[in-house]
N, CA, C and O of each residue as an XYZ file, in Angstrom:
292
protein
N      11.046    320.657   -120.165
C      11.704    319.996   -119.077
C      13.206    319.998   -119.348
O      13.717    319.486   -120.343
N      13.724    320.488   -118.581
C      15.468    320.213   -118.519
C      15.716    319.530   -117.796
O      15.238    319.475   -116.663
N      17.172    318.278   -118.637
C      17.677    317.316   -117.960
C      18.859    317.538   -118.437
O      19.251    318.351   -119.274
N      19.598    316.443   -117.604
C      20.840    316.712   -117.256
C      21.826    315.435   -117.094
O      21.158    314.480   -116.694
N      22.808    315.191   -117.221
C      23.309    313.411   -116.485
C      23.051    313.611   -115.097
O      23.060    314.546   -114.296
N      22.751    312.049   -115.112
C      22.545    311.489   -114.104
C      23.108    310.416   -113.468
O      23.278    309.591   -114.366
N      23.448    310.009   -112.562
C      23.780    308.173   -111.840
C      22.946    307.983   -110.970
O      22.471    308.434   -109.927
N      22.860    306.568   -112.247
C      21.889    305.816   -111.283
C      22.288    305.710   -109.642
O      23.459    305.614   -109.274
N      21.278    305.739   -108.826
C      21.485    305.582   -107.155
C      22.195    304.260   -106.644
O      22.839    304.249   -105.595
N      22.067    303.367   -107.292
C      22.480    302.258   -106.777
C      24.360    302.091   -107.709
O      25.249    301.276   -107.461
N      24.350    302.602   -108.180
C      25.845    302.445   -108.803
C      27.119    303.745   -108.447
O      26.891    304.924   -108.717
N      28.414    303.293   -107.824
C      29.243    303.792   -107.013
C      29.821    304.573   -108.068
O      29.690    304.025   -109.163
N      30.356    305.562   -108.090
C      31.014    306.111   -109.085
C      32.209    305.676   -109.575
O      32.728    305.195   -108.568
N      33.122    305.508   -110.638
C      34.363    304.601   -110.935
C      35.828    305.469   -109.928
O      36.131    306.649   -109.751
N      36.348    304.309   -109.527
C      37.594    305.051   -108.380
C      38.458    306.154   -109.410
O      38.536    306.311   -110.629
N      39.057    306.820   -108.195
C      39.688    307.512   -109.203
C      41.411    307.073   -109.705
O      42.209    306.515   -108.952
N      41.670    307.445   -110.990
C      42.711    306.678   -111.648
C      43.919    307.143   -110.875
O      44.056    308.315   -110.523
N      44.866    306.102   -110.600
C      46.184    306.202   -109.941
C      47.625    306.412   -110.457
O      48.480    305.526   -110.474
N      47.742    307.280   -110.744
C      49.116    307.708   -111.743
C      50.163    307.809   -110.865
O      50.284    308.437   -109.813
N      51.138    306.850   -111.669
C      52.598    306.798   -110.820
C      52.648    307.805   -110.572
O      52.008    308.667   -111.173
N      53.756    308.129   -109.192
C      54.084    309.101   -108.690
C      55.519    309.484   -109.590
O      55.587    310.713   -109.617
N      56.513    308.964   -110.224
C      57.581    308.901   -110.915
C      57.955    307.497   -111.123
O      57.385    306.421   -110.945
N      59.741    308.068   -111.801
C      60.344    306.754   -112.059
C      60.757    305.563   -111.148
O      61.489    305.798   -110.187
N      60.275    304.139   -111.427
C      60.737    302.872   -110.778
C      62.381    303.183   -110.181
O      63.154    304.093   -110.480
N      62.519    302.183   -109.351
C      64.120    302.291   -109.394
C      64.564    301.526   -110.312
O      63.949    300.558   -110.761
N      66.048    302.030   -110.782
C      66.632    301.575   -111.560
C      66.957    300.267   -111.290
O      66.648    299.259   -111.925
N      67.930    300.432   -109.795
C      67.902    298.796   -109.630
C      67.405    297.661   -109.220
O      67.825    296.509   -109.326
N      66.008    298.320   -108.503
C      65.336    296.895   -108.381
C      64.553    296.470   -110.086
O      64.154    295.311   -110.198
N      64.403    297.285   -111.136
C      63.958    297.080   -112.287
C      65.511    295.866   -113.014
O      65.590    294.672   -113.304
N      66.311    296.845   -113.028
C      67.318    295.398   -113.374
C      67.350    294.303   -112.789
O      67.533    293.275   -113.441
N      67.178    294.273   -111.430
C      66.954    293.190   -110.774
C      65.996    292.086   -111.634
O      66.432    291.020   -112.069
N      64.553    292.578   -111.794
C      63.240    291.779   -112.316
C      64.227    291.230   -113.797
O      64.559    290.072   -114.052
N      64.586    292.712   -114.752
C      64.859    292.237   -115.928
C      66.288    291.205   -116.255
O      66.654    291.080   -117.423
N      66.713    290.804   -115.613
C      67.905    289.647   -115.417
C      67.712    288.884   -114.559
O      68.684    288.256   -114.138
N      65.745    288.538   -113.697
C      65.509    287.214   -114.090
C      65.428    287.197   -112.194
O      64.883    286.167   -111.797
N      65.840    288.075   -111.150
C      65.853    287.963   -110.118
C      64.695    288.188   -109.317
O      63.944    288.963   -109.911
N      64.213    287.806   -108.145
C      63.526    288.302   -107.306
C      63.834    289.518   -106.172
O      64.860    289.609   -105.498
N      62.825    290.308   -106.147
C      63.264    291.550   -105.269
C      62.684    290.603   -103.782
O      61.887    289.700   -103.530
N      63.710    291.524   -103.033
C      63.141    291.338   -101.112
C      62.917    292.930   -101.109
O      63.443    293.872   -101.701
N      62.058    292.809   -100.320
C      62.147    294.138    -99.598
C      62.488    294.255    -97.939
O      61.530    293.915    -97.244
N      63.504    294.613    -97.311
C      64.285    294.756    -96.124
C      64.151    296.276    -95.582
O      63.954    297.325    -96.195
N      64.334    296.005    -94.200
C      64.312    296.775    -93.355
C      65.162    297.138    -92.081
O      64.873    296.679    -90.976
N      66.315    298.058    -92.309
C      66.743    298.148    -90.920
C      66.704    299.668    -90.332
O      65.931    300.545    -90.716
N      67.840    299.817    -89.176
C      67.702    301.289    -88.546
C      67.707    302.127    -89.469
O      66.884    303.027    -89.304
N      68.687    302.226    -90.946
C      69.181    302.887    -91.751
C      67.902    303.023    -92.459
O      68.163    303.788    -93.387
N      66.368    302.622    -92.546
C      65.135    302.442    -93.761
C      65.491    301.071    -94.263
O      66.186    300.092    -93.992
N      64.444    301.639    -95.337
C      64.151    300.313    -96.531
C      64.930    300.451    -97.015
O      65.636    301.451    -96.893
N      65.212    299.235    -98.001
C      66.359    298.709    -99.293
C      65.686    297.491    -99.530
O      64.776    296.909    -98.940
N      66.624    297.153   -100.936
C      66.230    296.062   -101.596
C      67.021    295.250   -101.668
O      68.125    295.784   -101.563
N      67.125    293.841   -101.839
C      68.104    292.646   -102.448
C      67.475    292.169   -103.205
O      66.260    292.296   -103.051
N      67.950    291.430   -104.328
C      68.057    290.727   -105.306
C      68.230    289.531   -104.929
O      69.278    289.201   -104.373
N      67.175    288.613   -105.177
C      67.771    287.284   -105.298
C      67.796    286.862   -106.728
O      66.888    286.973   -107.551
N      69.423    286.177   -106.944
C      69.571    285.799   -108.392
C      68.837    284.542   -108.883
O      68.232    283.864   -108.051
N      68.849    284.172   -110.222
C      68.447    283.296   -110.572
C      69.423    281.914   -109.923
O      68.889    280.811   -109.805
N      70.979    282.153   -109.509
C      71.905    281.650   -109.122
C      71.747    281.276   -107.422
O      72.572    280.731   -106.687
N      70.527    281.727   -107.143
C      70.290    281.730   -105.569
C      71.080    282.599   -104.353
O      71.079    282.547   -103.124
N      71.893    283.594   -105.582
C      72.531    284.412   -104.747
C      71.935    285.829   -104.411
O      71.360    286.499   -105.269
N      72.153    286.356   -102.756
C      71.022    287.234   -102.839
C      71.817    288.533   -102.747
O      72.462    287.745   -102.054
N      72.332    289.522   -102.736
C      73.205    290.255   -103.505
C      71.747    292.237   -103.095
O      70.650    292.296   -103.651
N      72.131    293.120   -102.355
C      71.490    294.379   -102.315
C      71.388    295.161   -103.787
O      72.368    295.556   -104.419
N      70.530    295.248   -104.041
C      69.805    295.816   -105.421
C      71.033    296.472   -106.155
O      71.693    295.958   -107.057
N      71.232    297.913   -105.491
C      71.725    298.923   -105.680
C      73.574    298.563   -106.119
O      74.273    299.114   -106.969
N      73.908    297.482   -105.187
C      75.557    296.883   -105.305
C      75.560    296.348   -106.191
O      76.702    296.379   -106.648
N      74.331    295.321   -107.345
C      74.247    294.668   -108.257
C      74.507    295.267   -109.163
O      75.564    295.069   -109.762
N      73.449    296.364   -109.616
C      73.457    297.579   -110.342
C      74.701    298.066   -110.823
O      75.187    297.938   -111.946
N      75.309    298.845   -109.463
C      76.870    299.365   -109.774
C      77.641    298.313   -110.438
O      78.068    298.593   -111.558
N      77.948    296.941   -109.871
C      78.384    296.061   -110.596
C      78.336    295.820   -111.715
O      79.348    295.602   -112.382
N      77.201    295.804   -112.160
C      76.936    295.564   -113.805
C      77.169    296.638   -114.474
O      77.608    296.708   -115.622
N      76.740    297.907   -113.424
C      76.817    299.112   -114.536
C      77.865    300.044   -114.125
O      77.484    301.096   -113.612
N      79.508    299.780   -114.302
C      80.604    300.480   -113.442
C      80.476    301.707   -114.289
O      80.083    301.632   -115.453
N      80.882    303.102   -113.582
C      80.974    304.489   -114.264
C      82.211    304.383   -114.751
O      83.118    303.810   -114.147
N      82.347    305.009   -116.043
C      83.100    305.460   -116.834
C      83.566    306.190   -116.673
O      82.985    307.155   -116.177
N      85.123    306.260   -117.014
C      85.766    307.719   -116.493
C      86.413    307.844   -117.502
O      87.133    308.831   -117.656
């Protein structure tokens, strides 16, 4: 007799695993890691993010970011 695996009939098979598509954004991740809450917003222009600070100030992700992180020249 040859056998083979099997599943049982009554048990669903396990979903299949969900692998990020890529990297987080940078600045809604600084946002979380200095303690803020993300919004997520919507206008004609798409989505974006704000930051609300721990300071209650609510401040667009991306303007925070640059702020903290000015380019070097």
């Amino acid at each position: 007799m040859l056998q083979g695996c099997s599943v049982k009939s009554n048990e669903a098979p396990p979903p299949p695993q969900v692998k990020p598509i890529g990297m987080a954004n940078p600045a809604d991740v600084y946002c979380t890691k200095i303690g803020g809450k993300l919004n997520a917003k919507e206008n004609a222009a798409g989505q974006y993010s704000t930051c609300t600070l721990p300071s209650g100030q609510e401040i667009e992700s991306w303007e925070l970011f640059r702020r903290d992180h000015p380019v070097k020249k």
